[in-house]
N, C-alpha and C positions, 0 to 999 in steps of 0.2 A: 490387580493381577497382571503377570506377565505372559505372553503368548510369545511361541517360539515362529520367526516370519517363515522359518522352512515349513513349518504345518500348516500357513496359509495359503489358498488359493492366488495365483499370480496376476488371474483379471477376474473382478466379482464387481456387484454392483452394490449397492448400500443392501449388507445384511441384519435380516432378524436378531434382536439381542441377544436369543439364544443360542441363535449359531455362534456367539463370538467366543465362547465356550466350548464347541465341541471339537472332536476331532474333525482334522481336515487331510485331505489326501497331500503330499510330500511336494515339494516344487521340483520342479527335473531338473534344477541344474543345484548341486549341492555345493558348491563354492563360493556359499554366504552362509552364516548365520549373526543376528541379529537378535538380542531379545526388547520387543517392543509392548508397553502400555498397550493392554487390548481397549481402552477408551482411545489412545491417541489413532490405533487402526481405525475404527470405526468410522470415527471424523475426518479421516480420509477418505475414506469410501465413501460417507454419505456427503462432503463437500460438492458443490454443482460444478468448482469449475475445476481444470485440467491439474491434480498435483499426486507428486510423489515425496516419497520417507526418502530422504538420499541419507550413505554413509557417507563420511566426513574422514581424509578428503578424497576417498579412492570413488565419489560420486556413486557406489553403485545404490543401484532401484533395491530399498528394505519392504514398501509396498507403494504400488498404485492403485489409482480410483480407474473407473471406467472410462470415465472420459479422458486420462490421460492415457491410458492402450492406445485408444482409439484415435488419440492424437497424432502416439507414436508409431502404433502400428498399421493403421484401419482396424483395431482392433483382432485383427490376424493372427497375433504370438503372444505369447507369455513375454513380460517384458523385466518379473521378478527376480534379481538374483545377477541381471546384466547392468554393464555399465551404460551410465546415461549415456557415456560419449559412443556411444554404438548407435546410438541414435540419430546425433546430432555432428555435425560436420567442422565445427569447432574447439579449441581449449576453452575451458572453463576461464574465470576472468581473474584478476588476481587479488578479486574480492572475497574471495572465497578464503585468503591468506588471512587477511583482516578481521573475519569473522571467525575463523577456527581459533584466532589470537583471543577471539574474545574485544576487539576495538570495537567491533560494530557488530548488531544483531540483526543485520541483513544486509540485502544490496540487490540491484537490477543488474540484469547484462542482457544482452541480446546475442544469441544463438541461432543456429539455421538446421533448418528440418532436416535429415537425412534423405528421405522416402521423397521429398518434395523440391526440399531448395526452398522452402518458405523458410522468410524471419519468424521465429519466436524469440517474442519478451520472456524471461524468464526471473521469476523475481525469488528467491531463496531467502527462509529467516530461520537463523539457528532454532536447535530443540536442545533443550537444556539447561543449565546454568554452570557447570563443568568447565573448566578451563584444560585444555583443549578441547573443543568444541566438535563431539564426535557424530553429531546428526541434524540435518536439515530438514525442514520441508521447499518442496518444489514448486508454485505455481508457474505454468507455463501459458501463453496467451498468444494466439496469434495476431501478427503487430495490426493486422484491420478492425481486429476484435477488441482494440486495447479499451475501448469504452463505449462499447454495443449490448448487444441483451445479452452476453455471457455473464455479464458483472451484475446484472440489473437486478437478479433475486436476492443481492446479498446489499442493496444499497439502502435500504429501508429502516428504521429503527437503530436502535444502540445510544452508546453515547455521543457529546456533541466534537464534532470535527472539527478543529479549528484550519484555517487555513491564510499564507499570509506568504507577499516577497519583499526582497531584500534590491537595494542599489547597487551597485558594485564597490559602496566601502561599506557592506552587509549592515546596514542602518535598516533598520523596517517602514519599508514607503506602505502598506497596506495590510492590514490583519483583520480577520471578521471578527463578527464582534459575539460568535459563540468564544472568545480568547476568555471570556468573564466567567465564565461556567466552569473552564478549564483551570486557569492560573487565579483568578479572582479578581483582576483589571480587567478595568475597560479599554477596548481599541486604540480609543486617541491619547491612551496613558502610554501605551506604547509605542505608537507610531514617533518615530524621529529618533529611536534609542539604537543602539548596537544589537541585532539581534542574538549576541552570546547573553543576553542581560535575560533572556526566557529562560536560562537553564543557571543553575548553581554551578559557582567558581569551580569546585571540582571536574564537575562534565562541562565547564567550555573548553578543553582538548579536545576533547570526543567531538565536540560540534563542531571543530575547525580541522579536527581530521577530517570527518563526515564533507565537510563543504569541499574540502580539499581533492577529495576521492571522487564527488561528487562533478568539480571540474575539472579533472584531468581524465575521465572515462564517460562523462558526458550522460552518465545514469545515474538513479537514486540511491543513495543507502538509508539505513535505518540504522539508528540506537536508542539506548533510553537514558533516560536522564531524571534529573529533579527540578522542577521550576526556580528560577532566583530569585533573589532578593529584589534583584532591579527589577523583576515582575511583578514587585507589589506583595513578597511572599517574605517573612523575614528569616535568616538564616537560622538563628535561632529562638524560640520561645515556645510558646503552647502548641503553638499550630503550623505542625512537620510541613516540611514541603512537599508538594505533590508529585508524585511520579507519572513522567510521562514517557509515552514512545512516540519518537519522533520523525520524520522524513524530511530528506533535503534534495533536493531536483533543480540541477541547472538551468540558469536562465539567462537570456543575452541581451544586454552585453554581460560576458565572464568579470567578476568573479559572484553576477547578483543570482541570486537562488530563491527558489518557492520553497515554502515548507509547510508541514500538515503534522498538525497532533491532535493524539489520543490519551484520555486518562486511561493510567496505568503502564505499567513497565513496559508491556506487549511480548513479554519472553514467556516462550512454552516452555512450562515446566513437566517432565515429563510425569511427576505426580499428580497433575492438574486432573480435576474431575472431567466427565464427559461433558460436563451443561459449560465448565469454565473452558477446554478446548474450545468448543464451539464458537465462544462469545470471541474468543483469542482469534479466533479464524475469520469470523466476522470482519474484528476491525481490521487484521490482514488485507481482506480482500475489501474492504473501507479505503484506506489509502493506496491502495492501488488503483483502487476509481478517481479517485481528488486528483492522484500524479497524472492519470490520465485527460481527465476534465482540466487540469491546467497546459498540460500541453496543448488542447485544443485552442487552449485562446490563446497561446503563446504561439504559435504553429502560425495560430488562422489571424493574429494582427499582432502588431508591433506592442511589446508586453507595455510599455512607459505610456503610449498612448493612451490606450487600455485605460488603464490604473487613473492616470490623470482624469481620465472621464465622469470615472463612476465611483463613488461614496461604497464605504465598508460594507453597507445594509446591501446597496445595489452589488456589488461584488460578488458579493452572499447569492444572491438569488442570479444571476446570471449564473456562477458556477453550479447551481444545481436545476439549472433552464439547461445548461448545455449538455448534463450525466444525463437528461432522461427525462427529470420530473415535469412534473408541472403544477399551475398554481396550487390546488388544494394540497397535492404533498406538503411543497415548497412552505407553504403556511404552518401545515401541522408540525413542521420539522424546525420552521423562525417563529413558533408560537405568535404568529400575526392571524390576523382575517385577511379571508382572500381578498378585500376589497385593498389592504393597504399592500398587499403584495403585486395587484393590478397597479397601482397609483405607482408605485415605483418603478415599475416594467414601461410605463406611458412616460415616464421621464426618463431611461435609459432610452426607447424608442426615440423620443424627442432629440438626444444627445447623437445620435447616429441617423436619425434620419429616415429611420426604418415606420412602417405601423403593424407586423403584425412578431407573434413571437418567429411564426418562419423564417421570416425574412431576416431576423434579428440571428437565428441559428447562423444560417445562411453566409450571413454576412462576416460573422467572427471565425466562420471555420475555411474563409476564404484564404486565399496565401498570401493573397497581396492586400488584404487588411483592411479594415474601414476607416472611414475618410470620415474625421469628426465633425457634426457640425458646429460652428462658433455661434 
């Protein structure tokens, strides 16, 4: 069913199922309409962290959740039916171009508060599959918050996240080793290969715009793709290649990149049930934690040091030591026992120098980076 957004309330909090069916009082400013999936409403409203329905590309707010008013406003006005840039003290980025095209199915930019002068991360992925691309969702994050307990309810469960960077001639120096669950190879089958070799001949354009866009504005985009051949996947026979959504995140030295996937497309379709939104939003705000758990170590020490240090396994659990978790998550998420997840933590300790996990946080999220020992 469709719901008209002028009949919905401009700031609400996650409402009763039944309300999402009745009448609702008019929005005051009538210089929008929009007709939106009453499942895709919902799922904005009840999402935890800060997001808006934007139109495409005139940005205006079709609906926001609670926490995004209150981001925008202290929660003080109706923020329904205005343009986001009433908000925010910048142009939108010219990822937005790329994404209405249909290149790419999202992108990062960084924007600044109106009310405040704080940075917001704002991470947009299209809604639809329509070429021109006439609607977005908005996550917006304030840049302290890029991987604090805003993100921390939604890091829990789903499928497995691979995670993995590139050289600077985008060869793959490290990928974890959930890559097996996702593509059907193993880590070290990939490691030393061209990282276009992840995705089907078709989308390596898409991945080398994606990289491209990715180094010349210094933020992430998203698309989706099909796993390749050279991933272990054959191009043709019984068994399709799997669809993935992917991210790509600069990393220095330019032109090497992190990148994170997730099985399945990652495109909101706006026929999508409410349980399948949800799950879509999940892994949304899934790599948006990973892009940020990797800038942490990339930030906090020299990314090549890093890498050189520590083995795929150990990589794996450092990057979900630094989101938040810890050992029993960390275990139940690498299907290990806590005791080998301990034994691998006591030999990254070893390799830096550190003994305790504090100190090990501590240390990677420093600027001037840890000093490995030999």
């Amino acid at each position: 069913m469709n719901v008209d957004p002028q009949s919905l309330p401009a700031q609400a909090g996650p409402p009763a199922d039944d309300d999402l069916d009745a009448g609702r009082p008019a929005v005051p400013d009538s210089r929008w309409r929009s007709d939106v999936p009453a499942d895709l409403v919902a799922v904005v409203q009840r999402t935890p962290l800060p997001t808006v329905l934007l139109e495409v590309p005139s940005e205006r707010i079709v609906v926001a959740n609670r926490p995004a008013t209150e981001l925008l406003t202290d929660g003080s006005d109706d923020v329904a039916g205005r343009p986001l840039e009433e908000f925010l003290t910048d142009a939108p980025s010219g990822g937005l171009d790329l994404m209405r095209a249909g290149r790419l199915s999202g992108y990062e930019t960084s924007r600044e508060l109106r009310r405040s002068n704080a940075r917001l991360q704002v991470w947009v992925r299209a809604v639809g599959t329509a070429v021109p691309v006439t609607h977005a969702l908005a996550v917006m994050l304030l840049a302290e918050d890029r991987a604090q307990t805003v993100l921390r309810p939604m890091r829990e469960g789903g499928a497995p996240l691979v995670l993995g960077t590139t050289d600077a001639a985008l060869h793959v120096e490290r990928i974890s080793s959930d890559v097996e669950a996702l593509l059907g190879v193993r880590a070290e089958d990939v490691a030393g290969r061209s990282v276009l070799t992840l995705v089907g001949t078709g989308d390596a354009p898409t991945m080398l715009l994606g990289i491209a866009e990715a180094t010349a504005t210094g933020r992430a985009v998203t698309f989706s793709a099909r796993a390749g051949a050279g991933a272990g996947r054959s191009a043709a026979g019984d068994h399709p290649a799997a669809s993935c959504q992917l991210m790509v995140l600069p990393l220095h030295p330019a032109p090497s990149v992190g990148f994170m996937g997730l099985p399945g497309d990652g495109l909101i379709h706006l026929e999508a049930s409410r349980a399948h939104l949800q799950e879509l939003m999940h892994g949304f705000a899934r790599t948006i934690d990973a892009a940020a758990t990797s800038r942490d170590i990339d930030d906090g020490a020299e990314s090549d040091q890093l890498h050189a240090a520590l083995s795929s396994r150990e990589l794996d659990i450092v990057g979900r030591l630094l989101a938040g978790d810890r050992v029993p998550a960390i275990a139940k998420t690498l299907f290990l026992s806590q005791s080998t997840v301990r034994n691998h933590l006591s030999a990254v300790f070893r390799k830096f120098g550190v003994s305790s996990q504090q100190e090990l946080i501590h240390l990677l999220r420093r600027k001037d980076g840890p000093s490995r020992r030999q």
